[in-house]
N, CA, C, O and CB atoms as a CASP TS submission, in Angstrom:
PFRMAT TS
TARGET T0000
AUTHOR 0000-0000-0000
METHOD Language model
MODEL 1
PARENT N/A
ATOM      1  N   UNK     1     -35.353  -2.785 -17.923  1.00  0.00           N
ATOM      2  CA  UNK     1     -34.525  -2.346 -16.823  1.00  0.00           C
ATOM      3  C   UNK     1     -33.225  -3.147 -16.763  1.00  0.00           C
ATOM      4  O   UNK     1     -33.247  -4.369 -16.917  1.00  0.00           O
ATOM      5  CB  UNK     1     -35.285  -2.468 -15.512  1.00  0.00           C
ATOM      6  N   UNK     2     -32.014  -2.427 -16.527  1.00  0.00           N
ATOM      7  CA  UNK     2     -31.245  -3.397 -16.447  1.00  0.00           C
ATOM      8  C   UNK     2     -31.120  -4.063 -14.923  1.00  0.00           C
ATOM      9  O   UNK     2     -31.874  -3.767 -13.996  1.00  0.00           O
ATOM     10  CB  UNK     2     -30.044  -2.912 -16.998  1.00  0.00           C
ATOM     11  N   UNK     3     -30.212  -4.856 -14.855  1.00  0.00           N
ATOM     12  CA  UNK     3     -29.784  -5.467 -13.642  1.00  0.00           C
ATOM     13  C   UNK     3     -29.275  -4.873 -12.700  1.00  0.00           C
ATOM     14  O   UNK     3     -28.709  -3.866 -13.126  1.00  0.00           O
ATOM     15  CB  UNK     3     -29.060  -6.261 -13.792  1.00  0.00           C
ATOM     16  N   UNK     4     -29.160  -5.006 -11.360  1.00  0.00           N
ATOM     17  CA  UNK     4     -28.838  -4.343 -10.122  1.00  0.00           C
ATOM     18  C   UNK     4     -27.280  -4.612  -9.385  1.00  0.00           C
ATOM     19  O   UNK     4     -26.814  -5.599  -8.817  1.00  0.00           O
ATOM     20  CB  UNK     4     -29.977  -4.807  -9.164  1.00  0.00           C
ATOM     21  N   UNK     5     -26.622  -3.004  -9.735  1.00  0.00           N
ATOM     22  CA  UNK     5     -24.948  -4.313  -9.253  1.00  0.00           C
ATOM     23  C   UNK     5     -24.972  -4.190  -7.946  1.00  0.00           C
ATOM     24  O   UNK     5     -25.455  -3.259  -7.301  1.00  0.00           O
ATOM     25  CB  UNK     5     -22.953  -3.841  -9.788  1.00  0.00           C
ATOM     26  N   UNK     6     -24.274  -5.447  -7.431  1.00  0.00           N
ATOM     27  CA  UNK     6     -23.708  -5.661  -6.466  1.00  0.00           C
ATOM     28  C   UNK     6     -22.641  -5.763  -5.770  1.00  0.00           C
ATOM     29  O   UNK     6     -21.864  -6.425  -6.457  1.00  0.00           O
ATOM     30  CB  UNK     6     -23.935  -6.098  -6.395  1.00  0.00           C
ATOM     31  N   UNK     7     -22.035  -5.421  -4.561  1.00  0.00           N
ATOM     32  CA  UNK     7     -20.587  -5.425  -4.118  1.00  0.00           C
ATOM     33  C   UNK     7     -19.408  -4.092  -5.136  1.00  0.00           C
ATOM     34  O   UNK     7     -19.344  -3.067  -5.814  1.00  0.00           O
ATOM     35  CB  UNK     7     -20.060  -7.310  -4.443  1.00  0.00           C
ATOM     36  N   UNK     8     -18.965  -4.806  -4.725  1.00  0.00           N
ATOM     37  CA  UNK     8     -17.480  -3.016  -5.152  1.00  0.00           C
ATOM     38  C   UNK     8     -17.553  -4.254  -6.623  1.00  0.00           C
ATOM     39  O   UNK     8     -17.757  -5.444  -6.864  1.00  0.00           O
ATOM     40  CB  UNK     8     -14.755  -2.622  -3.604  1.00  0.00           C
ATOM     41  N   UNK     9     -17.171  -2.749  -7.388  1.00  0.00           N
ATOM     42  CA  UNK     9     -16.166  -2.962  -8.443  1.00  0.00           C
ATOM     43  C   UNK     9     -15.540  -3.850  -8.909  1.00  0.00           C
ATOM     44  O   UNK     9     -15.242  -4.439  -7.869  1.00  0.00           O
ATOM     45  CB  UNK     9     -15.445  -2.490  -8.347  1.00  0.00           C
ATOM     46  N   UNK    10     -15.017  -4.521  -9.839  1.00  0.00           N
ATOM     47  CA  UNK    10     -14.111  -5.757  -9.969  1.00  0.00           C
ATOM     48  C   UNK    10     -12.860  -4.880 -10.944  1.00  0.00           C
ATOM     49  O   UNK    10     -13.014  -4.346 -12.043  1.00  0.00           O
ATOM     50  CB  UNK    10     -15.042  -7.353 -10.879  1.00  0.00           C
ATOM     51  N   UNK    11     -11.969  -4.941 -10.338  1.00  0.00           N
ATOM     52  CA  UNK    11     -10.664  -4.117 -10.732  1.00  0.00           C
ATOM     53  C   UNK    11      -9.610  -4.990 -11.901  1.00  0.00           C
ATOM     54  O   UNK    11      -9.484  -6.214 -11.928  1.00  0.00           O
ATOM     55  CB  UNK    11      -9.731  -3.824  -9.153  1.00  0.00           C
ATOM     56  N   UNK    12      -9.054  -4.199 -12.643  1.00  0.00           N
ATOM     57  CA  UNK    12      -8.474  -5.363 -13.876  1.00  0.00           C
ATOM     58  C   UNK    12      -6.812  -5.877 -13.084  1.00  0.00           C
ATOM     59  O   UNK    12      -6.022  -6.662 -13.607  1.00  0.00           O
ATOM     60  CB  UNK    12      -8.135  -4.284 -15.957  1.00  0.00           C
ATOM     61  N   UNK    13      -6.579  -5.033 -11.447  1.00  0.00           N
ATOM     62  CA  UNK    13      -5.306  -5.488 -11.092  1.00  0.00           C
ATOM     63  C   UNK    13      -5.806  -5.725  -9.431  1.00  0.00           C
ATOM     64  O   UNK    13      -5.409  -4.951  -8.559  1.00  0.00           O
ATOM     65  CB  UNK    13      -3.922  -4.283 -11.480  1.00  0.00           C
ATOM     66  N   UNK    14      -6.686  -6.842  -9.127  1.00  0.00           N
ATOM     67  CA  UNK    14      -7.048  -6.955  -7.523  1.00  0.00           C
ATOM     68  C   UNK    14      -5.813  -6.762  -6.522  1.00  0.00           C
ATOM     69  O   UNK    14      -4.670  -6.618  -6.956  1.00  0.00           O
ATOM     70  CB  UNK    14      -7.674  -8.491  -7.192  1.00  0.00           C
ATOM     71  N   UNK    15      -6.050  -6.765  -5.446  1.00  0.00           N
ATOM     72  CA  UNK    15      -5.087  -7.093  -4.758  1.00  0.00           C
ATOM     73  C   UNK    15      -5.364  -8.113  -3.392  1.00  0.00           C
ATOM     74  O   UNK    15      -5.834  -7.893  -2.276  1.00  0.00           O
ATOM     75  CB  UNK    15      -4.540  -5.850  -4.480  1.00  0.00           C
ATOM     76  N   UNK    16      -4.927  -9.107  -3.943  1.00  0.00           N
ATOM     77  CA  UNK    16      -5.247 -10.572  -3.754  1.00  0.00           C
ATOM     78  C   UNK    16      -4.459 -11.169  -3.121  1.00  0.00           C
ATOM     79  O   UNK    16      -4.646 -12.356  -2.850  1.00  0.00           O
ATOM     80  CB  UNK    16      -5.381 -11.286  -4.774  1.00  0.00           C
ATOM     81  N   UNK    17      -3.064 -10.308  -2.609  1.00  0.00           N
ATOM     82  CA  UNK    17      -1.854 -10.729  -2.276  1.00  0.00           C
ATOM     83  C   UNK    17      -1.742 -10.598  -0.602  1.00  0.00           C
ATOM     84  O   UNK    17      -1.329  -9.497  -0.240  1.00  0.00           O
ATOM     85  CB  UNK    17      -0.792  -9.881  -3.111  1.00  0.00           C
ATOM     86  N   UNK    18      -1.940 -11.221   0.097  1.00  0.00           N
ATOM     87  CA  UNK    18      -1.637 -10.661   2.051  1.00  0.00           C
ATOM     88  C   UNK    18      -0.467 -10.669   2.477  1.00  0.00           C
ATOM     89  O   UNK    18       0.106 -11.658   2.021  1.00  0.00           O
ATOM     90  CB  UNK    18      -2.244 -11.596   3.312  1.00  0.00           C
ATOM     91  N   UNK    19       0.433  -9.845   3.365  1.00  0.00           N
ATOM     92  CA  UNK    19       1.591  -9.824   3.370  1.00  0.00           C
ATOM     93  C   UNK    19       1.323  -9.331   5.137  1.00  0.00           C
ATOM     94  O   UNK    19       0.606  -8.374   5.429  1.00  0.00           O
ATOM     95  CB  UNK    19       2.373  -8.885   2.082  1.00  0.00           C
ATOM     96  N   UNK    20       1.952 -10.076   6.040  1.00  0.00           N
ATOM     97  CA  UNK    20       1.976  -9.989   7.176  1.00  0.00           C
ATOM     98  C   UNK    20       3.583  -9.484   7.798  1.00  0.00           C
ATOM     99  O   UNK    20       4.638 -10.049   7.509  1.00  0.00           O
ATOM    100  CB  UNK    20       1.423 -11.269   7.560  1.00  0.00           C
ATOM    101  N   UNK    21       3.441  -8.308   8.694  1.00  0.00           N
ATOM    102  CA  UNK    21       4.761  -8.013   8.756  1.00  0.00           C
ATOM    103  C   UNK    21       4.780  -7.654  10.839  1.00  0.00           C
ATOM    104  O   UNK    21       4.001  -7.327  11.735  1.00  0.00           O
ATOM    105  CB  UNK    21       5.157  -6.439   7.392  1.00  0.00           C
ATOM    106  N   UNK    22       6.019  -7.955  10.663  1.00  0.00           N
ATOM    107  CA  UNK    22       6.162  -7.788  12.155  1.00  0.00           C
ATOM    108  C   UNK    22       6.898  -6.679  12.004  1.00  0.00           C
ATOM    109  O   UNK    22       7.738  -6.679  11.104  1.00  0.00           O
ATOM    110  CB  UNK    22       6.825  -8.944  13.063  1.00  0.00           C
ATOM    111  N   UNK    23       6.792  -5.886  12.573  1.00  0.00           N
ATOM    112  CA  UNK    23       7.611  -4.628  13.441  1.00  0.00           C
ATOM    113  C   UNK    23       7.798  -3.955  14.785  1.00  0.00           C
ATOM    114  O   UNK    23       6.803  -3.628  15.432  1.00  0.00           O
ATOM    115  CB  UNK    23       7.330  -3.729  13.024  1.00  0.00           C
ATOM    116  N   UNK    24       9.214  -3.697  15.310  1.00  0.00           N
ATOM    117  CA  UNK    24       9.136  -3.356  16.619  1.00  0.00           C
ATOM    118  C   UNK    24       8.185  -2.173  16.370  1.00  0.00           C
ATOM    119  O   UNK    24       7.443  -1.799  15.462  1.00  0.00           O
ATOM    120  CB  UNK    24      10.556  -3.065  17.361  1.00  0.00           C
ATOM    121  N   UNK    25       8.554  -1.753  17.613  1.00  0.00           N
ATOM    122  CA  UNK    25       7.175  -0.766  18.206  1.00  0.00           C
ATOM    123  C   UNK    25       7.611   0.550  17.355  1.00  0.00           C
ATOM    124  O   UNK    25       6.787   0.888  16.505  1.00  0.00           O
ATOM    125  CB  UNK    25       7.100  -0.383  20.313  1.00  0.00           C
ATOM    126  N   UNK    26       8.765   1.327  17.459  1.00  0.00           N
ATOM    127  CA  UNK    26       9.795   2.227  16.672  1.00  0.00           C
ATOM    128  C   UNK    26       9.109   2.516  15.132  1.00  0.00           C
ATOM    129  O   UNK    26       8.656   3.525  14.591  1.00  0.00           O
ATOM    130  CB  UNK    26      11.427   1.343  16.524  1.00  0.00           C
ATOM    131  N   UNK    27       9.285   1.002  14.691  1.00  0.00           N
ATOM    132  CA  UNK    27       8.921   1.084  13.341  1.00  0.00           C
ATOM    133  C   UNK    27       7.447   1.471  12.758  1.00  0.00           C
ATOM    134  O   UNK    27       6.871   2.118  11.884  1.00  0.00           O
ATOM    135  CB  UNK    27       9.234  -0.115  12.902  1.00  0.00           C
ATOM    136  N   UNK    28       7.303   0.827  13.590  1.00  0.00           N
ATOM    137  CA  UNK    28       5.473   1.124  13.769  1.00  0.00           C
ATOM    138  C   UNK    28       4.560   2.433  14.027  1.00  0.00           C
ATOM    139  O   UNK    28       3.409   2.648  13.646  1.00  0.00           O
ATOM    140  CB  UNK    28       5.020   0.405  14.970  1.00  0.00           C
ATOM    141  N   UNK    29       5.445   3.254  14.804  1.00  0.00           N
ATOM    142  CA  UNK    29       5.486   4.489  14.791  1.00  0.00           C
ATOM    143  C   UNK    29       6.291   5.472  13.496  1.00  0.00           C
ATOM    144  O   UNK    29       6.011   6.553  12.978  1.00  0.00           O
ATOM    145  CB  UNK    29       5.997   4.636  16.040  1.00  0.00           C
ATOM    146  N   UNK    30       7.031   4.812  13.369  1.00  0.00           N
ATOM    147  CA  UNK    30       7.869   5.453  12.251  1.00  0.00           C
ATOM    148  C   UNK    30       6.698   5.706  10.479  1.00  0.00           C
ATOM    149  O   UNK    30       6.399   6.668   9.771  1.00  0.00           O
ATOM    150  CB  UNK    30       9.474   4.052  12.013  1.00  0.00           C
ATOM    151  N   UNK    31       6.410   4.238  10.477  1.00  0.00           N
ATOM    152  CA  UNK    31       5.322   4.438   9.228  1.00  0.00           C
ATOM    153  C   UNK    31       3.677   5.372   9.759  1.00  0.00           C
ATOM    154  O   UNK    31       3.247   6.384   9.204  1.00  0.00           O
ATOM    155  CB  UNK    31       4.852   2.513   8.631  1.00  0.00           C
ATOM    156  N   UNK    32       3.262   4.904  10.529  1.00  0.00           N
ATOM    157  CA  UNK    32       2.185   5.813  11.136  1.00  0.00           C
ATOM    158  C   UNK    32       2.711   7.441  11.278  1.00  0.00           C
ATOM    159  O   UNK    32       1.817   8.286  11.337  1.00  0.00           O
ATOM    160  CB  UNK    32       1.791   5.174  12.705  1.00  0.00           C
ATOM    161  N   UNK    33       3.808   7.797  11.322  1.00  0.00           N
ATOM    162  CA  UNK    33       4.040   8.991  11.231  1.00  0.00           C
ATOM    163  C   UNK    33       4.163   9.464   9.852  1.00  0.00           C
ATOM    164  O   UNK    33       3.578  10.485   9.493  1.00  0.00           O
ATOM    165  CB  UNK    33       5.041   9.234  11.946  1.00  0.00           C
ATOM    166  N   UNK    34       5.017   8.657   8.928  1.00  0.00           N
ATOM    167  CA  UNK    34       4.792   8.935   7.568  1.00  0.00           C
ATOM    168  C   UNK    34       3.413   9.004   6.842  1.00  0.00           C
ATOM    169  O   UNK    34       3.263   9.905   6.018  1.00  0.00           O
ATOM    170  CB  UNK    34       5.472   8.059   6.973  1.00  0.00           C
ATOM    171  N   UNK    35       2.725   8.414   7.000  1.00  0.00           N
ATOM    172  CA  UNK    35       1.604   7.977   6.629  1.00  0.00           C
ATOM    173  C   UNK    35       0.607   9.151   7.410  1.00  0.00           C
ATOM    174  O   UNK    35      -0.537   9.055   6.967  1.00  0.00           O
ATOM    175  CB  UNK    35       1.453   6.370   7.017  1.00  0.00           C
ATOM    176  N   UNK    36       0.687   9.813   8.049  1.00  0.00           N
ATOM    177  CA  UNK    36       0.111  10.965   8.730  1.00  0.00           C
ATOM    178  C   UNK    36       0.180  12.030   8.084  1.00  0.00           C
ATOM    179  O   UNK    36      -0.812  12.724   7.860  1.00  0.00           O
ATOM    180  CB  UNK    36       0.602  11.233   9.870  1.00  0.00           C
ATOM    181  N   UNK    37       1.785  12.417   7.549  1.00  0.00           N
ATOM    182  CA  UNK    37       2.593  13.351   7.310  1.00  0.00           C
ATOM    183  C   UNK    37       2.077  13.433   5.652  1.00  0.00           C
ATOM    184  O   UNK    37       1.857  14.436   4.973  1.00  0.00           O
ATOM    185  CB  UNK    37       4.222  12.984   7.750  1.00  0.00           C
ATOM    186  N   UNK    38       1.983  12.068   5.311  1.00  0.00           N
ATOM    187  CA  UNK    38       1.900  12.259   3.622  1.00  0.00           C
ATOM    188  C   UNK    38       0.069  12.569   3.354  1.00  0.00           C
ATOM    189  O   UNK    38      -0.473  12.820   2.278  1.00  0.00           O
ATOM    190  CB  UNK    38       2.567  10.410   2.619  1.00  0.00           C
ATOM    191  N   UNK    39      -0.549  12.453   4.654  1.00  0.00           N
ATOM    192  CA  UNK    39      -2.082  12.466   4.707  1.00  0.00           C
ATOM    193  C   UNK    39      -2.657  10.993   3.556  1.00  0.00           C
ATOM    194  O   UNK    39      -3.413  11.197   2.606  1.00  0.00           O
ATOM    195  CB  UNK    39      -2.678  14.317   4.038  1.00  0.00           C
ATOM    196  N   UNK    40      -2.123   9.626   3.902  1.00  0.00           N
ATOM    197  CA  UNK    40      -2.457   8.949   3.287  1.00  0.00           C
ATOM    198  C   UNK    40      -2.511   7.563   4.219  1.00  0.00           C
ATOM    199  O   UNK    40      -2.611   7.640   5.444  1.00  0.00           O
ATOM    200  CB  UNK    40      -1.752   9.113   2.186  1.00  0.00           C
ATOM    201  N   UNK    41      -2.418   6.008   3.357  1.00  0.00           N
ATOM    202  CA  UNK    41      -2.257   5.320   4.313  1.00  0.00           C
ATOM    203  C   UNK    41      -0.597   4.218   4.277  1.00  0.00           C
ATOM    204  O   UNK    41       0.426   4.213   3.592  1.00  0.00           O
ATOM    205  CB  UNK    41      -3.692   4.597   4.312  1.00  0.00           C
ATOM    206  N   UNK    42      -1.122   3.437   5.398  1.00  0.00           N
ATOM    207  CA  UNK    42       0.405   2.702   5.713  1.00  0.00           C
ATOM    208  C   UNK    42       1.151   2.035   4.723  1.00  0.00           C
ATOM    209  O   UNK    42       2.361   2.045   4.496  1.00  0.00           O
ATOM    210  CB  UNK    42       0.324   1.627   6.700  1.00  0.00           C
ATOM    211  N   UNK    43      -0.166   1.217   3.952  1.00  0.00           N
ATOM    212  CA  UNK    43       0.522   0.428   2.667  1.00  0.00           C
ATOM    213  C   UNK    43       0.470   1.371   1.628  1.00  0.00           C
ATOM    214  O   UNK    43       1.005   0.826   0.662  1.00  0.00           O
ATOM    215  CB  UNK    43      -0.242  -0.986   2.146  1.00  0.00           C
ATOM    216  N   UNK    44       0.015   2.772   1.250  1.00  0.00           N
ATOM    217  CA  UNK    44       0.718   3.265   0.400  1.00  0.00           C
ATOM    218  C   UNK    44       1.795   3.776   0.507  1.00  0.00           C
ATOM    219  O   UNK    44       2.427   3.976  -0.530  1.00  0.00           O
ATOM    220  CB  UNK    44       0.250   3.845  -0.041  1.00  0.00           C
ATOM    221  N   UNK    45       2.455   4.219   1.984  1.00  0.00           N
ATOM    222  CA  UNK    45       3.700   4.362   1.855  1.00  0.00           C
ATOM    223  C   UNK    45       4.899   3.356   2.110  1.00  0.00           C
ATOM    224  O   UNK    45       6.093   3.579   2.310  1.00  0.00           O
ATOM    225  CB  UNK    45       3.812   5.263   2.472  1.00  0.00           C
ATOM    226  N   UNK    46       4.026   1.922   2.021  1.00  0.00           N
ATOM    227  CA  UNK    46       4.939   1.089   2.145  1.00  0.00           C
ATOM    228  C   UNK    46       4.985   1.146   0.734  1.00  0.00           C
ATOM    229  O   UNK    46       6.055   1.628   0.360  1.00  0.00           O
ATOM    230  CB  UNK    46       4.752  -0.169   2.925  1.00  0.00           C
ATOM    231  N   UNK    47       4.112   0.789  -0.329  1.00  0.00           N
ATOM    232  CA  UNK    47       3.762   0.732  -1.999  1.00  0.00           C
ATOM    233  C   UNK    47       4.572   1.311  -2.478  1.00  0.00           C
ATOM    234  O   UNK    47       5.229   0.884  -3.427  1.00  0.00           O
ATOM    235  CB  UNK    47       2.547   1.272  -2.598  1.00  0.00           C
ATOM    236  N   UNK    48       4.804   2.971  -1.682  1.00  0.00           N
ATOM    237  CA  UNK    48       5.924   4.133  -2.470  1.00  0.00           C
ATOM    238  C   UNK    48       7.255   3.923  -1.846  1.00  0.00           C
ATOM    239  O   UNK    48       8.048   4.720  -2.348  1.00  0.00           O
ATOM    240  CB  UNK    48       5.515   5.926  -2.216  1.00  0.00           C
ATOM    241  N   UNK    49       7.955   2.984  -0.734  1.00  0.00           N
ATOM    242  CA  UNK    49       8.798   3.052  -0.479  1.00  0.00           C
ATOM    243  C   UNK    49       9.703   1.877  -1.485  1.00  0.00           C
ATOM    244  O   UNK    49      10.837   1.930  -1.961  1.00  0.00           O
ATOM    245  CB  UNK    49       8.653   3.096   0.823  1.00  0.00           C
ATOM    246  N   UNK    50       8.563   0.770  -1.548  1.00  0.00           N
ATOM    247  CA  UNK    50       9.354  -0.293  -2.996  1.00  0.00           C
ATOM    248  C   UNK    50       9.498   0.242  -3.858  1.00  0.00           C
ATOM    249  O   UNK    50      10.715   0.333  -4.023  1.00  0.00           O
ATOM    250  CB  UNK    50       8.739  -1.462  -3.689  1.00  0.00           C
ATOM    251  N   UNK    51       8.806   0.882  -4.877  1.00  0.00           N
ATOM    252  CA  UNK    51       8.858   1.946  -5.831  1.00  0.00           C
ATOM    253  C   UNK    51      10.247   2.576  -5.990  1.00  0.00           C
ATOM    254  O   UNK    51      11.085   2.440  -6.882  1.00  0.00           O
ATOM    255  CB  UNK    51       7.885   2.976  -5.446  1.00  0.00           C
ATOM    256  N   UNK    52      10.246   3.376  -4.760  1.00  0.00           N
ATOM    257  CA  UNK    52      11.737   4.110  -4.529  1.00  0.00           C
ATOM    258  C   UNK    52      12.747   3.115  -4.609  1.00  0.00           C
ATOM    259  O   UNK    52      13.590   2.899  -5.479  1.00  0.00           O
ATOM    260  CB  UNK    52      11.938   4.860  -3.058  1.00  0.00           C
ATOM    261  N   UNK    53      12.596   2.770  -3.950  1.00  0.00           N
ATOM    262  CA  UNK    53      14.158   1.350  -3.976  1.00  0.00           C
ATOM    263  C   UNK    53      14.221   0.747  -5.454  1.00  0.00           C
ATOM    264  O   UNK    53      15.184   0.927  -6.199  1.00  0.00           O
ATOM    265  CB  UNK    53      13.797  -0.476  -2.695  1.00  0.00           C
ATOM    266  N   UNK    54      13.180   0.072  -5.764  1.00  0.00           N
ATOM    267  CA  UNK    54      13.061  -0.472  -7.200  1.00  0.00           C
ATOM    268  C   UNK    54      13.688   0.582  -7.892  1.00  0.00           C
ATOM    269  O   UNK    54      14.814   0.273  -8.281  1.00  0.00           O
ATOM    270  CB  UNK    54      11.552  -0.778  -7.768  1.00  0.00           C
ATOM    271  N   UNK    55      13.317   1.761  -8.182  1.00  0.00           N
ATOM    272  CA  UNK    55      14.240   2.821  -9.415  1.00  0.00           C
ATOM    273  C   UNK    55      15.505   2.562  -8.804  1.00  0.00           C
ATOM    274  O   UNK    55      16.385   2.106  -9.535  1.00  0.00           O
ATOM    275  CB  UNK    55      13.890   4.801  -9.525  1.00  0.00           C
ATOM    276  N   UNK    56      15.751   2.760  -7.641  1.00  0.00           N
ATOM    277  CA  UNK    56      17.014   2.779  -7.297  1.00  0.00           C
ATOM    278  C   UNK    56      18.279   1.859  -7.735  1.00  0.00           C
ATOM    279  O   UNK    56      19.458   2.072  -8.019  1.00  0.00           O
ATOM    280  CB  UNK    56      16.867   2.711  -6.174  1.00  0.00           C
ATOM    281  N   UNK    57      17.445   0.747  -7.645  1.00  0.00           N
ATOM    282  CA  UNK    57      18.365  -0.790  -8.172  1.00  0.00           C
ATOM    283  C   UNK    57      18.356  -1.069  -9.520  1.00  0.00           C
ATOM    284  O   UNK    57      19.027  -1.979 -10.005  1.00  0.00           O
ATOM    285  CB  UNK    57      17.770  -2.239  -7.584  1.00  0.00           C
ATOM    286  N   UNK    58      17.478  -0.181 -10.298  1.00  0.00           N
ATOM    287  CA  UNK    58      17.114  -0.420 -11.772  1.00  0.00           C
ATOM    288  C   UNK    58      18.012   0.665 -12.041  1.00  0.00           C
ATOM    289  O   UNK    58      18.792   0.094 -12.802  1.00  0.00           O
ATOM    290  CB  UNK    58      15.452  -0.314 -12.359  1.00  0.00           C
ATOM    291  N   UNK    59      18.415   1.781 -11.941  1.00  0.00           N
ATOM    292  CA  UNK    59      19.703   2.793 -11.668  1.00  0.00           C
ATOM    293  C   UNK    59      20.910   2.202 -12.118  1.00  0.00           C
ATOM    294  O   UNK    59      21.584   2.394 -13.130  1.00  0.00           O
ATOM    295  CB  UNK    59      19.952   3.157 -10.116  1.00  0.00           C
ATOM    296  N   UNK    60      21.030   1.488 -11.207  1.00  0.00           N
ATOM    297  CA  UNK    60      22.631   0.601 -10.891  1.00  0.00           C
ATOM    298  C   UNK    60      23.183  -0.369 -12.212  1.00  0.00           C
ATOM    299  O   UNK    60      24.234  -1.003 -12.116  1.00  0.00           O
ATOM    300  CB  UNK    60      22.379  -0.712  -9.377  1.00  0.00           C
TER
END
């Protein structure tokens, strides 16, 4: 028999990184609406908004 796994997955790119952000109230609504709209969540459309900018500056 083999062995019994335990816990999630071990991924070859974790995300290990915490990033704490303040935002007025506006903003806060602003991503919760995106993030509604795209039917996904907050840090992926924060994930896709660096993305965007990054091509943008790699553009230039």
């Amino acid at each position: 028999m083999s062995p019994l796994k335990k816990g999630q997955k071990l991924t070859d790119n974790p995300k290990n990184v915490r990033l704490d952000l303040r935002l007025t109230k506006t903003e806060a609504e602003d991503l919760q609406y995106c993030a509604d709209k795209l039917n996904t969540s907050r840090t992926d459309v924060i994930n896709r908004g660096v993305k965007k900018i990054k091509e943008e500056i790699e553009k230039q």
